[in-house]
Structures are given as structure tokens and as C-alpha cells.
N, C-alpha and C positions, 0 to 999 in steps of 0.2 A: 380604665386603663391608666396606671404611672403615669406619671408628668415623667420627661425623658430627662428632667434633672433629676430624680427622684433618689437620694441619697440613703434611704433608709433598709433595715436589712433582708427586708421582703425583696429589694429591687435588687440586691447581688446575688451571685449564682447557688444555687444548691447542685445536690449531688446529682440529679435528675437535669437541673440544667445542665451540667459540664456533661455528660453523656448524651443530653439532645444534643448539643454542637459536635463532642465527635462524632454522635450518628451522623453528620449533614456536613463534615469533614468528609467521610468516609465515601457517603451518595448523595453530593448538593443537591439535586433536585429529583430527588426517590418522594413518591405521593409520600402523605400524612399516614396512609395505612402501613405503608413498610415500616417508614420511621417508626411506628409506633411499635409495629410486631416484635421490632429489632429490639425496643428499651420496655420491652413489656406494660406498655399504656395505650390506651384505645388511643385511635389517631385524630379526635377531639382536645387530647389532653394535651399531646404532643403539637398539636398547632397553635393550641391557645398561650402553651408556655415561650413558644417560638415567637408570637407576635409579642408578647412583654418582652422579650430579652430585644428584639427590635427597635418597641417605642424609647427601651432604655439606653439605646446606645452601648448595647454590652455584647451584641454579636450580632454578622451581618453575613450575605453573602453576595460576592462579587463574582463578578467573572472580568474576563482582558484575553489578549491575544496571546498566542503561545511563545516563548522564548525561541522558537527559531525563527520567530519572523521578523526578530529586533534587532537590532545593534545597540547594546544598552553596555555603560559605565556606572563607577561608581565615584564619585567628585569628591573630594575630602576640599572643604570649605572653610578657611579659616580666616574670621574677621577684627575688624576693628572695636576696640574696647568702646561696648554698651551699643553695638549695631550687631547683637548676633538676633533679638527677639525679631526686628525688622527683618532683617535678611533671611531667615526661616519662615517667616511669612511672607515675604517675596518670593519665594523657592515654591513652598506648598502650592502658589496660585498659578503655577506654571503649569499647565497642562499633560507634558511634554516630560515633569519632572516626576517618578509614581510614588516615589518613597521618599522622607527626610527626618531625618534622627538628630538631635541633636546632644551633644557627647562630653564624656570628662576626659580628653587626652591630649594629643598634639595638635587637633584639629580642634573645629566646632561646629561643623556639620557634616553629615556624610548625604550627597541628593544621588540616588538612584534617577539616572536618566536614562530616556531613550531617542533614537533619532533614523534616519532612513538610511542613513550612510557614516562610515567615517569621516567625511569633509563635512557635512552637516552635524555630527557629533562633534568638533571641535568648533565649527563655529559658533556652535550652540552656546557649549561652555566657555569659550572664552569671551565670546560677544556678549550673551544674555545673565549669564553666571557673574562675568568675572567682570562687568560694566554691571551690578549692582552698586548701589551706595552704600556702602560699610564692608564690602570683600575687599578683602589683602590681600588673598594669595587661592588658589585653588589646584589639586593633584587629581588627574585623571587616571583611571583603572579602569583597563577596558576589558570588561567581559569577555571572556573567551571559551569555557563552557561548565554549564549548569550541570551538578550535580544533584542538587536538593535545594527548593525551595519554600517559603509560605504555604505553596497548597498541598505538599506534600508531608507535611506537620503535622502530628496528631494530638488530641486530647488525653489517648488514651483511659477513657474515663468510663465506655462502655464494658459489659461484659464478654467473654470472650464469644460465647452463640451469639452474642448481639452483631459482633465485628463480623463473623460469618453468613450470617445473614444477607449483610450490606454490601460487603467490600470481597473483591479476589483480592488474594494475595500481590503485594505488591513488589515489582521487579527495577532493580533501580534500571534506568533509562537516560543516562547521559543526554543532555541538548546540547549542541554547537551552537553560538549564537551566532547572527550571522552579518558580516563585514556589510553589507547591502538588501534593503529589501526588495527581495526579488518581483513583489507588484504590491500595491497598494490594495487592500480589499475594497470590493466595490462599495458605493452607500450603501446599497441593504446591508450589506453585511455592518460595516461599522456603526448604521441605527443601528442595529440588534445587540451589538457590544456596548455602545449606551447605554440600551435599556438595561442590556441584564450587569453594568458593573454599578450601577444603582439598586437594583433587585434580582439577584442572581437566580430569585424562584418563581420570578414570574413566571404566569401560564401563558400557554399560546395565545389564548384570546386579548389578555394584554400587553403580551410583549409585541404581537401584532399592531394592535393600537397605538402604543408607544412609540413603535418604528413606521408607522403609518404605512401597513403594509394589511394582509387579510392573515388569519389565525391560518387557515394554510398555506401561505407563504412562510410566517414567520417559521414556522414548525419545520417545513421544508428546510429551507436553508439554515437552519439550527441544527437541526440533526445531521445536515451535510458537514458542518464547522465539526460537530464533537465527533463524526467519521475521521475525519480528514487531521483530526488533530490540528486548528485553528484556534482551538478558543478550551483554556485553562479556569474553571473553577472552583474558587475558593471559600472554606468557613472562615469566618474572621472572627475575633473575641477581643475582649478590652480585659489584656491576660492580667493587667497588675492586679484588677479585682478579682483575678479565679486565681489570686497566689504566685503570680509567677512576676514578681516586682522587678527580675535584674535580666537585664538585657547587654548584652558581651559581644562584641566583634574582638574578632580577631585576624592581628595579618599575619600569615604566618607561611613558611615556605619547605616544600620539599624536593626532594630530587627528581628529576626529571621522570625519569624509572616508574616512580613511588606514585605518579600524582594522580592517574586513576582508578588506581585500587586504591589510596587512601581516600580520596574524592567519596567514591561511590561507599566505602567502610563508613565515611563521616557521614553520610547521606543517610545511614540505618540506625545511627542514635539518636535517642528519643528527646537530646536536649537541641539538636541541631535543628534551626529554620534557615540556613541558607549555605551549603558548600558550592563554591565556585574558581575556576581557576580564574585568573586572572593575569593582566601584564603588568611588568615588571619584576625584581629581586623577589618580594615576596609573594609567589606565584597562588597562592592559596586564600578566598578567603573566608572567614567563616564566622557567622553568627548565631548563638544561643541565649535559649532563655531559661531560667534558672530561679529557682526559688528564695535567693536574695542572696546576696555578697559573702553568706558563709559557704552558700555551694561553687564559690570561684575556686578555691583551694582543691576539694574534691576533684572537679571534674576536670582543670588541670592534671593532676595527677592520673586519672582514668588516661586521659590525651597522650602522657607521655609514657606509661606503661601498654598502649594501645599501639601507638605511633613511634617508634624508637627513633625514625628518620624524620619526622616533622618539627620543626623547628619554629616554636610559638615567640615572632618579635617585637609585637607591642598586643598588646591589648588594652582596650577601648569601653569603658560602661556606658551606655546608654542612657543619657537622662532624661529624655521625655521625646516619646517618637509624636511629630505633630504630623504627618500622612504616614500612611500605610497605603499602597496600590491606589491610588487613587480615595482614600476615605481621609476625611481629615478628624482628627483625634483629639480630646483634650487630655489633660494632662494627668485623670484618669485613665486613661486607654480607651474613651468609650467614643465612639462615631459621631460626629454635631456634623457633617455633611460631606459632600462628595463631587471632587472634581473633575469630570470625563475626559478621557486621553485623550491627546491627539500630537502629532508632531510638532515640531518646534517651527514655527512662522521666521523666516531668515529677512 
């Protein structure tokens, strides 16, 4: 097996790779035999390639709790000159914090948090945030409903019988996120979102293990959470190595009217990993990933022949996301570890 720093070009994706990851986009945890059926390779071939792309840090799969059961913002972070590297690795080791990008714009960080309430989401960020050592200033955006995000992203890299195969068609599905949560999931359950935001494919007999629970318990109450819509599974990849080097937020706003049918319209392009309304003036916001700073132009342009009423006011590049959902990244995009949720400690 690679060494998981293993730089060389046997250990980047081929065209078989980026089609296993949208297979396991499509159906994270479909046996070895589907995945295989689906990319036309026995399901020896297809697991063996999946453990490489693992030990290299080039693609993972997590899972986490479902966006209704959060109260989640987004923090634009901006610090003190030669205390940003510090303060993003203070941010990443928060628990409590699942995402942190750090950026070429008016800010210089943006930390995706979560919290059980609105009074605890502020005290969060202002206590925990904004009482680091090197923050100057910090803006709160408070999630208010999910359109499109991460796990809802494709590679599109499979063939079209393959996507058939795997996936129903998909219907967008607005979340509310939600001002309180309404109960704390019990320990089992949150062992079980442990185990699998470490290993999304674990089997019952280890994810049991893991959570110190029996294979049919874990199984049980796993299958109850993906009933019940609890628990969100995602492929994850280390995209600047599969070509897609430029990463774009944008704030941007539209008319009241407009916001979710353009929401849920943003939510069906294939550059889009995150439409979301949000609070304040610019009510909208959105981030894509893009094949590098000459497709800024383009797909602007798409946005505003698409969008006549949306009003794009700042945009933001992305210069090195150091978490994603809880995985922490280097500065190739590829996975060096992983820190399990949990609420903010007041």
C-alpha cells in the first residue's frame, strides 16, 4: 500500500478513480458488488482502489448529523497581521467548528459552526472565536435554510447506466435549519456518528465495536437514523488533485420573491457545493468549485444570464480549506485526520 504522503502519479486519481468516488457520492455505503456493477469492475477491483485512494488521503467518507437538527453559521474571521496560520489552527481544533477556509478577500477566515441554540451560538463565537489570540474582528451569518450542500455534490465522472444503477433521481429538498435543538441524540446514537464520521463504510460488526454496542444494535439504530433522516453521508475527495484547484464563495443577494427558486435552481448546478439563505443584506450564499480562476469569468456570466434578479457582492477565492466536516486537510486537499463533533463546552 502507498505511504499516505506518497506524491507520485500512480497515487493521483485516474479516470476509474473519479468515477469510484462518484459511485460512493451517489450510494456511500452500496456493497463492493453494486459499486462495481455500476463502474463495470468486479467488486475486488473496486475495493482495492478505494483502500489506495484512503491510505492517500485523496478521498474519504464521512457521515454527521442532518442540517435540521443544527443551528449552524458561518463566522467571517478576520485577523491580526501574521496570526491568521495560528488562528486557523485554533478554529480547526474546535470541535464544535466542522468547516474552515481560509481566503483572499475582506476577511481571512470563514469557520462553519454549529451550536444547540442561538444564545449558545453567540456565545460561542464571541467568547471562543472572538477571545482567540490574533482575531480582530469577527461577522456572524446565521444559517437559515439549506439548499445544496457537500453531500449533495457530484463527481459526475460515472457513466450515465452507472448513475442508474446507484442513485434515484434526485429532488431538491430545502432544510430549515433550526433556531434550537429540539433533543440531544442519545450516546448510542452519537457513538455511531463518531464511528462513521471517521469511516463512513464501516460494517456493522465494526461500527458496533467502535461504538461499543453489538452488530445488531449498531445496524438497528443506523438504519433507524437513515429512516428518520438523522444522519447525512458524504464522499469527500482532495478536489485540487482531481483538477478542480479554485474554490469561490460568494455573498450574494436576491429579492425576497426570487430566493427559493433561485436557491433550489443554484442547488442543480454541477459547480455548486453549497447554496444557502442566510441573515443579513446579502441574503444568499454560495460556494463553487471550479477548474481554476479562468472559469471565474465563465460561470459568472452563466449566473447572470441564469439569474437576472441576483446580485453577486463580493466574491471571495478560497486559498487552502484546512477542515472540511470535520476532516482536517493539507494543503493539498488530501485528509491527515479527523476531528469528531460535538457542541461547544460554554
Amino acid at each position: 500500500m502507498p505511504d499516505s504522503r506518497d506524491t507520485s502519479p500512480g497515487a493521483l486519481f485516474s479516470e476509474l478513480d473519479l468515477a469510484l468516488v462518484d459511485a460512493l457520492q451517489a450510494a456511500p455505503r452500496a456493497p463492493w458488488s453494486r459499486i462495481g456493477q455500476a463502474l463495470g469492475v468486479d467488486a475486488t477491483t473496486a475495493a482495492r482502489r478505494w483502500e489506495r485512494l484512503c491510505a492517500n488521503g485523496l478521498a474519504w467518507v464521512t457521515a454527521y448529523d442532518a442540517a435540521k437538527s443544527a443551528t449552524v453559521a458561518y463566522v467571517e474571521v478576520r485577523c491580526r497581521p501574521r496570526a491568521l496560520e495560528s488562528v486557523s489552527i485554533a478554529l480547526a481544533d474546535m470541535p464544535w467548528v466542522f468547516s474552515v477556509d481560509e481566503t483572499a478577500g475582506d476577511f481571512d477566515l470563514l469557520a462553519s459552526v454549529a451550536a444547540a441554540d442561538l444564545p449558545a451560538l453567540g456565545r460561542s463565537v464571541h467568547g471562543l472565536i472572538g477571545g482567540l489570540d490574533g482575531v480582530r474582528s469577527t461577522r456572524t451569518r446565521l444559517g437559515i435554510t439549506l439548499y445544496s450542500e457537500g453531500g449533495d455534490w457530484r463527481m459526475r465522472a460515472m457513466e450515465p447506466a452507472g448513475h442508474a444503477e446507484l442513485s434515484t433521481p434526485r429532488t431538491a429538498r430545502p432544510t430549515v435549519y433550526s433556531a434550537h435543538m429540539h433533543h440531544l441524540p442519545p450516546p448510542e446514537d452519537r457513538a455511531l456518528l463518531e464511528a462513521l464520521g471517521r469511516d463512513g463504510r464501516l460494517g456493522y460488526s465494526g461500527l458496533g465495536a467502535a461504538a461499543g454496542m453489538s452488530e445488531h444494535t449498531a445496524r438497528r439504530r443506523l438504519l433507524r437514523m437513515i429512516r428518520d433522516r438523522d444522519i447525512t453521508f458524504r464522499c469527500d475527495l482532495a478536489h485540487p488533485l482531481a483538477g478542480l484547484s479554485t474554490v469561490v464563495l460568494y455573498r450574494t443577494a436576491t429579492p425576497h420573491t426570487h430566493l427559493e427558486g433561485t436557491g433550489q435552481a443554484l442547488a442543480r448546478m454541477e459547480e455548486v457545493r453549497l447554496a444557502v439563505s442566510v441573515s443579513g443584506s446579502d441574503n444568499l450564499l454560495v460556494m463553487v468549485w471550479l477548474r481554476g480562476l479562468h472559469a471565474i469569468d465563465p460561470f459568472e456570466a452563466q449566473l447572470a444570464e441564469r439569474f437576472p434578479s441576483l446580485r453577486v457582492n463580493d466574491r471571495t477565492v478560497v486559498l487552502h480549506s484546512r477542515k472540511r466536516m470535520g476532516r482536517l486537510l493539507d494543503t493539498t486537499g488530501r485528509a491527515t485526520g479527523h476531528v469528531p463533533f460535538s457542541l461547544p463546552q460554554l
